[in-house]
N, C-alpha and C positions, 0 to 999 in steps of 0.2 A: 565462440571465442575466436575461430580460424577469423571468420567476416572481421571481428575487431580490428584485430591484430594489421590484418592486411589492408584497411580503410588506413590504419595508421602508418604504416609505411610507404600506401600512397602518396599518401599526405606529407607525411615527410618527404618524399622523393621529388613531389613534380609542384610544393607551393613555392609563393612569389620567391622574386630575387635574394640575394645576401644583405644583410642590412636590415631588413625587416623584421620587428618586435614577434619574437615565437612566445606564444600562451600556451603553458602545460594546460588539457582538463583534464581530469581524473575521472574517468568515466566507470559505471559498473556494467558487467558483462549485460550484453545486447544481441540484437542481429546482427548489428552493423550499422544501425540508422543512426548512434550518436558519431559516429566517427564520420557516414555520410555527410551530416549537418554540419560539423566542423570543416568539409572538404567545402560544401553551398558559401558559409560563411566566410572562408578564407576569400576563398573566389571574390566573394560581393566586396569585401575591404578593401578590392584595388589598392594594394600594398601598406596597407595602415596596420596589421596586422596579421601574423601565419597562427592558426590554431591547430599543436597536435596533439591528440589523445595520447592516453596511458590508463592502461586496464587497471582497475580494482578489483582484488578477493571477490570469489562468486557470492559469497553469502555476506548478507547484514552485517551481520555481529564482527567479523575481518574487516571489513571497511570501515565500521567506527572506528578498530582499534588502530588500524594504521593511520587514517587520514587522525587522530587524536593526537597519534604521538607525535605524530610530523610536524602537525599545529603549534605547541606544546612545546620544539625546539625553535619554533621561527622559522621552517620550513618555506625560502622565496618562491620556490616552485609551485607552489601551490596555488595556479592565478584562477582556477574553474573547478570546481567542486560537483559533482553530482550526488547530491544528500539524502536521505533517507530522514524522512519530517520527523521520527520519534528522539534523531538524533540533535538536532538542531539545537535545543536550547544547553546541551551541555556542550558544546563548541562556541554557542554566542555568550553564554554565561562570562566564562574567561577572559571575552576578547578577542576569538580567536577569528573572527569572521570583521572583513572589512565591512562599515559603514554604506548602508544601500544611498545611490548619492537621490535626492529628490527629483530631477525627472527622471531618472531610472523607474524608481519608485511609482511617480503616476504614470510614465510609461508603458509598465511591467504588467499593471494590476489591474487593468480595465476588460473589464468583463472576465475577472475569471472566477469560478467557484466560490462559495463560500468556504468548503472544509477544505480546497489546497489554499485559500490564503489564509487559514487560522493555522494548519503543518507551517506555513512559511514565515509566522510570526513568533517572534518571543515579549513578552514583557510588554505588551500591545504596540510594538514596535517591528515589523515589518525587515528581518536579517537574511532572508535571502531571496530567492526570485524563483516563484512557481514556473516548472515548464512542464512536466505530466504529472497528470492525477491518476491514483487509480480507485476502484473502491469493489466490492463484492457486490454482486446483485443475486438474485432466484432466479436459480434453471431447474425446471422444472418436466417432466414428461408428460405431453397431451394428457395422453391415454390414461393414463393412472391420474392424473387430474380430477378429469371426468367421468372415473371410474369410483373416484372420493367424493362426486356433488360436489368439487370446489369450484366456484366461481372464481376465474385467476383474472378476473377484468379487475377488481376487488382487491385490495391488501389482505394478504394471508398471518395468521398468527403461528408461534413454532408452538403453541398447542394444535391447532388444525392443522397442521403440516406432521408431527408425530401421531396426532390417530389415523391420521391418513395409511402413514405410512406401518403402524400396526396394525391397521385393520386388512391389509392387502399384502400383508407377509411382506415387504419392500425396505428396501434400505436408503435411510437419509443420509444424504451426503453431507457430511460436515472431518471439519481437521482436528483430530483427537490426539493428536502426536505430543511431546513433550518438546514442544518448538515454538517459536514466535510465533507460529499460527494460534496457538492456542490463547498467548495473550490477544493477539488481534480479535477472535470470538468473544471473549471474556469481557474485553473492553465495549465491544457491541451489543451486546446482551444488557450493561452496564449503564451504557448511553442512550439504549433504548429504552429503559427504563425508567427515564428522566434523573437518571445520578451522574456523576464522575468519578472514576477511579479516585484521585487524588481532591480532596478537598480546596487545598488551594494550593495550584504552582509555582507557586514564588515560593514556599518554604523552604527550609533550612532544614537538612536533616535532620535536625535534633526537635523542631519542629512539626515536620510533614504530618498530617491526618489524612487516613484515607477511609473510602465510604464503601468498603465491599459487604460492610455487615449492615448494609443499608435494607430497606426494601427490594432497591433494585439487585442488590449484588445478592441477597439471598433466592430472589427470584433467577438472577441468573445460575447459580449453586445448584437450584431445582430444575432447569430444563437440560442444563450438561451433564447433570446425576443421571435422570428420567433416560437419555438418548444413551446413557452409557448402560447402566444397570439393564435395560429392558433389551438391549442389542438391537436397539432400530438404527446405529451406524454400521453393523456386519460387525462380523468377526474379526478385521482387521483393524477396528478404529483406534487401538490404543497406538499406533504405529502410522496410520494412517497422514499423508501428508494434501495439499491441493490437487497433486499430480494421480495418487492413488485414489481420493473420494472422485475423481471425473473420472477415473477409469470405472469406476464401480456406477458410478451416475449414465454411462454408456452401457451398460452390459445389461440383462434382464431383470435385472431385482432393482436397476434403479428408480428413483421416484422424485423427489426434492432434490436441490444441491444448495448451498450457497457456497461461491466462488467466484474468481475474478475475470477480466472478458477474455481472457485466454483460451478459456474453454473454446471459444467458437471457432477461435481458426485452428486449434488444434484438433475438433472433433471434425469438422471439415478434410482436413489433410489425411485423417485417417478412413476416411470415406472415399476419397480420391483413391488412396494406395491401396484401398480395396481389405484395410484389415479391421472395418465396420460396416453394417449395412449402408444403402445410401437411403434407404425410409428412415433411419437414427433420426435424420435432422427435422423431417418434417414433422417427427414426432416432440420437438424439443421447443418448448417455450420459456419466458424470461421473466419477471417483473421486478417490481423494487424488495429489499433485504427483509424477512418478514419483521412483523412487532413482535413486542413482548406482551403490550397490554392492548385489546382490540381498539380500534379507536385513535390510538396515538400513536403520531409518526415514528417510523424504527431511523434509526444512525445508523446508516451503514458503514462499515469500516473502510478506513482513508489512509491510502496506499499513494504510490508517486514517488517520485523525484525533484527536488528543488536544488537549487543553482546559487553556490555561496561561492565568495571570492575570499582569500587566504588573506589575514591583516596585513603579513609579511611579505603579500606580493608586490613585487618591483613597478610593476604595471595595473595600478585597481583601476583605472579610470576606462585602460583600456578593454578592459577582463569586461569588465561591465557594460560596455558598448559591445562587445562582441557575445555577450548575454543577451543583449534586446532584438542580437540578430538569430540568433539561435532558439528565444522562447514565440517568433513571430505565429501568430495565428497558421503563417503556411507553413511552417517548420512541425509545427504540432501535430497540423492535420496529417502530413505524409507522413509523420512517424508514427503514427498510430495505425496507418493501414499498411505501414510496412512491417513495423514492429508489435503492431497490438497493445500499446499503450495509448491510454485515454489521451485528450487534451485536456489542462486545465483552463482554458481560453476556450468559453464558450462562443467564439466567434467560428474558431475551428470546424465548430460542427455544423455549420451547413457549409461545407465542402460539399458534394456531391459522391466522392471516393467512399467518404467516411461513411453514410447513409446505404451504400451499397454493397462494401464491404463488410459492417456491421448492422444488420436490419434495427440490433437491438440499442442502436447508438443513442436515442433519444433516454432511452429509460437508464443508461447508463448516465446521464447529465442530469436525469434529475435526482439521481442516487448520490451522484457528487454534493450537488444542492443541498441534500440533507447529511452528509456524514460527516460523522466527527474524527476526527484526529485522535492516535493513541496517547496513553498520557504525557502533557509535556511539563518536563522537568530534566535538569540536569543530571536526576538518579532515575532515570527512565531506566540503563538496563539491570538494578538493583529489583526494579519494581517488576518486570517484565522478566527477570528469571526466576524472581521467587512465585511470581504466578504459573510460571511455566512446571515450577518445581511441585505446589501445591494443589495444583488441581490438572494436572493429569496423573494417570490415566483417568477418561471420565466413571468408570464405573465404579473408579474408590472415590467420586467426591460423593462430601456429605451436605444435602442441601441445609444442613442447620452447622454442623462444625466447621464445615471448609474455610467460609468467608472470614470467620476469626483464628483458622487454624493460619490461614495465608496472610490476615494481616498483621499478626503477632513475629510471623517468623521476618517478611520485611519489615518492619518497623525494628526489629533487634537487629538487622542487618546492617539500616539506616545505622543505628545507636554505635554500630560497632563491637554486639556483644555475641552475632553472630559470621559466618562465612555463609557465601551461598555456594 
């Protein structure tokens, strides 16, 4: 937060002359690489525009609710948005998001992912502008790998991945906590399954059908019960967050993890400062997010940042020019190997940086490739706290009750006849 703060007061201090049009962005807590990119950009505008940052709430759920309200009164300041894809279509729903103008549009959106451009759409319409993606892949340890006969060149199943880890006394790394991590599993489990949380996103609350008592949503009831019940996530899973499952996925009883590319520069850094082995890493491998059903490709879950400009702002023409300088393929790359955020522009990735900094950068792109976005809808966080509410902790779900315990209690929530 210090790096933010003081990128922005740079920034304020030493850009162009008096006179020159200043763009709020509203950034969420970083290294510092968004407030760097606003310093590159300012620079390149040769006085057409000064961009300074203003920090957002560390966590998700504070950033919907301010950048909402702000929206909601007409808030002009709002000329650069850094958004969170689950939250997108209950901001563009309203209005609340200026109009992407067309060549921004094909600009923006050439070569990049498939699941950051479906986060960056609403209504098959195209509301804000992908600039990182992120998504969870498999870390996994050699040794224990190959100490389970699993072939990791191969897509692993989260059944072969739990006998593994039962049979070898090890703990699977997965987020058991009563937190958005949990809907982010749920919904991945869901969409590997070949279903959707929500049956169709454009409904109306009074409306809404959702499909957790599906096939898939009961299949995935059975493997977050299985990992909870049997204690193949440790002792701590009910609490367990991304930052606790990699501590445990480092230590000796790790085996599996699915988690985000964080892991690597942060189990690095901990190898440098000497408070992990340095053989950890050679022991540590990667692939893509496992299935559900052998055979058929898994969804991995689809993380990022997208870039929306405020209806209300003074300046959209400019906001959004100073977007196409900010989402540039080079902008992406160096923010990921400073920051550890993916690009959503797979041009990015053959940078050379990227590839070295990240060995596993390829298998993170095509994890992008396949993953889906959490549900969009304008009662996304209706739907995503009563999932949070009803299926953790995992060792109280019930692989046959949960899915209609949890779609009864959202769906009365929708109606109005309950509070969550």
């Amino acid at each position: 937060m210090a790096s933010v703060l003081a990128g922005t007061l740079l920034l304020s201090g030493c850009g162009p002359a008096d006179g020159t049009e200043t763009l709020t962005w509203y950034i969420n807590p970083d290294a510092g690489g968004q407030a760097a990119i606003a310093k590159r950009c300012t620079d390149e505008a040769g006085g057409a525009y000064r961009i300074e940052t203003s920090l957002l709430p560390s966590d998700a759920a504070s950033q919907r609710e301010q950048l909402a309200r702000r929206l909601a009164a007409g808030d002009a300041s709002l000329d650069i948005m850094s958004l969170d894809p689950p939250f997108i279509p209950e901001l563009a729903e309203p209005g609340f998001l200026a109009p992407v103008p067309e060549d921004v549009a094909q600009s923006t959106t050439e070569n990049i992912v498939e699941g950051a451009l479906a986060g960056a759409t609403w209504k098959d319409e195209l509301v804000t502008i992908p600039f990182w993606a992120n998504t969870q892949i498999l870390w996994y340890r050699k040794s224990v790998a190959e100490a389970a006969g699993l072939d990791m060149s191969k897509p692993v199943t989260w059944d072969q991945l739990m006998d593994a880890a039962a049979e070898q006394d090890k703990y699977l790394g997965v987020q058991g906590a009563q937190a958005e991590s949990m809907t982010v599993w749920v919904n991945a489990l869901v969409e590997s399954g070949g279903e959707s949380i929500i049956v169709d996103p454009e409904a109306t609350s009074d409306e809404l059908e959702l499909a957790l008592q599906s096939p898939a949503g009961l299949e995935a009831a059975r493997i977050v019960s299985t990992i909870g019940k049997e204690g193949l996530g440790g002792p701590g899973l009910a609490t367990q967050n991304e930052n606790t499952s990699m501590i445990n996925f480092q230590g000796e009883n790790g085996s599996f993890m699915v988690n985000w590319p964080f892991v690597w520069p942060a189990t690095n850094g901990a190898v440098e400062a000497g408070t992990l082995d340095a053989g950890l890493i050679e022991d540590i491998g990667w692939g893509v997010y496992p299935q559900v059903t052998e055979g058929e490709e898994s969804a991995p879950p689809l993380g990022g940042i997208s870039l929306g400009v405020g209806a209300a702002s003074d300046n959209p023409e400019l906001a959004y020019e100073a977007i196409e300088c900010i989402v540039s393929p080079e902008n992406q790359a160096e923010y990921f190997v400073t920051n550890g955020n993916p690009p959503a522009n797979t041009e990015a990735y053959e940078d050379p940086k990227i590839q070295e900094a990240f060995p596993m950068a390829d298998t993170i792109r095509q994890s992008l490739e396949q993953s889906a976005p959490r549900p969009q809808t304008p009662f996304y966080n209706e739907i995503s706290t009563g999932i949070q509410q009803t299926w953790a902790p995992p060792a109280q779900v019930d692989p046959e009750g949960t899915p209609e315990e949890s779609t009864e209690f959202i769906i009365s929530v929708l109606r109005g006849e309950q509070l969550l």
